[in-house]
C-alpha positions in Angstrom: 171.0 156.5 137.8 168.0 154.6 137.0 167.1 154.9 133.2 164.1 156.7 133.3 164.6 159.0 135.5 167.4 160.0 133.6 165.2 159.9 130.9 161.9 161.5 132.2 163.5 164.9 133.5 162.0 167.8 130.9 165.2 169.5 130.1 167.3 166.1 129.8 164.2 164.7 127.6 164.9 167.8 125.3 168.5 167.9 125.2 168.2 163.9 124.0 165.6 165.0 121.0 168.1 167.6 120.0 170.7 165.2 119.6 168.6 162.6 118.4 167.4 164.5 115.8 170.7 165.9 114.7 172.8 162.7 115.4 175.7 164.4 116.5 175.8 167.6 118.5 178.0 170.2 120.5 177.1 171.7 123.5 177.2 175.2 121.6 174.8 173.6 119.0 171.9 172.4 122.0 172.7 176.4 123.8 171.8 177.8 120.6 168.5 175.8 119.6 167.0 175.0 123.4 167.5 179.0 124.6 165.3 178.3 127.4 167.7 176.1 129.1 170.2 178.4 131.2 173.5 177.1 130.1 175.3 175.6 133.7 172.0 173.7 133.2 173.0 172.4 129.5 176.5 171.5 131.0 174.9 169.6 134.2 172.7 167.1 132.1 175.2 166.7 129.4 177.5 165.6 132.0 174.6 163.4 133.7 173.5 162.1 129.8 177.4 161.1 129.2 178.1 159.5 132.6 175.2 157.1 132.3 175.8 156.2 129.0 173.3 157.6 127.3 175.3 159.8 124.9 179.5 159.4 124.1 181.9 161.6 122.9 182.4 161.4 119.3 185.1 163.6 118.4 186.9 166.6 120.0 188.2 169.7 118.3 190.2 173.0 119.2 188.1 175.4 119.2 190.5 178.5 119.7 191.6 177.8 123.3 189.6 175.0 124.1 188.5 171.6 123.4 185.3 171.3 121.9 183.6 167.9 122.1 181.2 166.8 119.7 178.1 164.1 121.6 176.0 161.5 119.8 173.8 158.9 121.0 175.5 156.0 122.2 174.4 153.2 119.9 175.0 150.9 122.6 172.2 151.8 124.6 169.4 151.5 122.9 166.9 153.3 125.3 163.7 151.2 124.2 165.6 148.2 125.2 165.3 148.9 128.6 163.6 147.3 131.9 160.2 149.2 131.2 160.1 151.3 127.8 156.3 151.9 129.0 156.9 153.8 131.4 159.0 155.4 128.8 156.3 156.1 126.5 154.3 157.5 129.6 157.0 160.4 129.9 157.2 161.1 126.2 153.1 161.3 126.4 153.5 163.5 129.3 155.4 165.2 128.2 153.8 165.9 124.8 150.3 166.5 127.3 152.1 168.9 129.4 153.3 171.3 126.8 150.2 171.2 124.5 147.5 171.7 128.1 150.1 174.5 128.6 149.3 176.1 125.1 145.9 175.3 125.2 145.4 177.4 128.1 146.3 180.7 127.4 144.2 183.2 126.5 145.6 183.8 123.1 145.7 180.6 121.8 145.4 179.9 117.7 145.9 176.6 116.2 145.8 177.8 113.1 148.1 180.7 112.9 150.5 178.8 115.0 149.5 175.2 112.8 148.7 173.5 115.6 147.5 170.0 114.5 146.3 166.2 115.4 146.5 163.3 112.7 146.2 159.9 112.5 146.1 158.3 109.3 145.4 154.5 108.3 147.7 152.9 106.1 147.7 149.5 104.3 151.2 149.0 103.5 154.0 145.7 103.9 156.7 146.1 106.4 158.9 146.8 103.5 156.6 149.7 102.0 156.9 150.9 105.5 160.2 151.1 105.7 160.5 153.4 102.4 157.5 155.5 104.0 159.8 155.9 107.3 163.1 156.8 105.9 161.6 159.0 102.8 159.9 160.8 106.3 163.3 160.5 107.7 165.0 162.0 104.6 162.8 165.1 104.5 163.0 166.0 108.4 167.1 166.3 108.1 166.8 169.1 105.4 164.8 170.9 108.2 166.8 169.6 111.6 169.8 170.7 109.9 168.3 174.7 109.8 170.3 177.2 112.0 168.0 179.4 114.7 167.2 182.8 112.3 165.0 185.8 114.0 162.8 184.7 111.3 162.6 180.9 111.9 160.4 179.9 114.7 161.7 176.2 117.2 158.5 174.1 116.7 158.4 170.5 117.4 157.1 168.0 115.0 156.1 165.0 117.1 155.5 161.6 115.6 154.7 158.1 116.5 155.1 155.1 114.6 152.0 152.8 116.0 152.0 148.8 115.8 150.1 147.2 113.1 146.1 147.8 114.3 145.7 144.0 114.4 147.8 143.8 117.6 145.6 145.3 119.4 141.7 145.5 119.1 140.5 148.2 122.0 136.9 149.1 121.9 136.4 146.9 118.8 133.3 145.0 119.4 
């Protein structure tokens, strides 16, 4: 199947953060977090996600009668490295557009009470000092992915994007 639409299907898109973000993942796990997503659903891009090569099993466990199969991305298929990773960054965007005209539109909207936000912040750092700034980010994000649905923990979805240096691009700069 061709990468992006493998990649660019909502559900599929989801299921691939989840594992992203928790790098390695059980079926059980994703049923638990994405609700939403009717399990034989779950099952059938799991299947799709492993078949192309987009995620591997990783280890399998008994699990009282059955096998239980733990997924992580497969590190050999690094998805930006692919034919077009713009069209890519179109779906993510979409995506991301989709969702937030969605909630934008209802009637009972709040930003604040639901801390909605939008941020973009300069920096004047070396590639190194950026790569501290990235994993410390990355460090405090795990103690959070890690968190087990609670009735009182709400799913939100922190979305970030790591922008080339300004220099490489100069749009409306006159």
């Amino acid at each position: 199947m061709n990468i992006e639409k493998l990649i660019l299907n909502p559900a599929r898109l989801r299921i691939l953060q989840f594992i992203l973000s928790n790098e390695r993942t059980t079926v059980s796990s994703i049923m638990e977090t994405l609700t939403d997503i009717p399990r034989a659903t779950i099952y059938h891009h799991m299947k799709l996600l492993d078949e192309n090569g987009l995620i591997q099993v990783v280890e399998e466990k008994r699990v009282r009668n059955t096998i239980e199969k733990v997924y992580a991305m497969n590190k050999q298929n690094n998805i930006l490295e692919h034919d077009n990773p713009s069209k890519l960054a179109t779906g993510f965007f979409m995506e991301l557009l989709q969702e937030l005209q969605f909630y934008l539109s209802k009637s009972d909207t709040d930003c604040v009470q639901d801390k909605v936000f939008f941020n973009t912040a300069l920096i004047a750092v070396t590639d190194e000092e950026y790569d501290v700034l990235l994993k410390e980010i990355k460090d405090i994000l795990e103690m959070y992915i890690k968190n087990k649905m609670t009735p009182e923990r709400k799913l939100r979805k922190l979305s970030m994007i790591s922008s080339f240096p300004v220099d490489k691009i100069k749009v409306g700069i006159e």
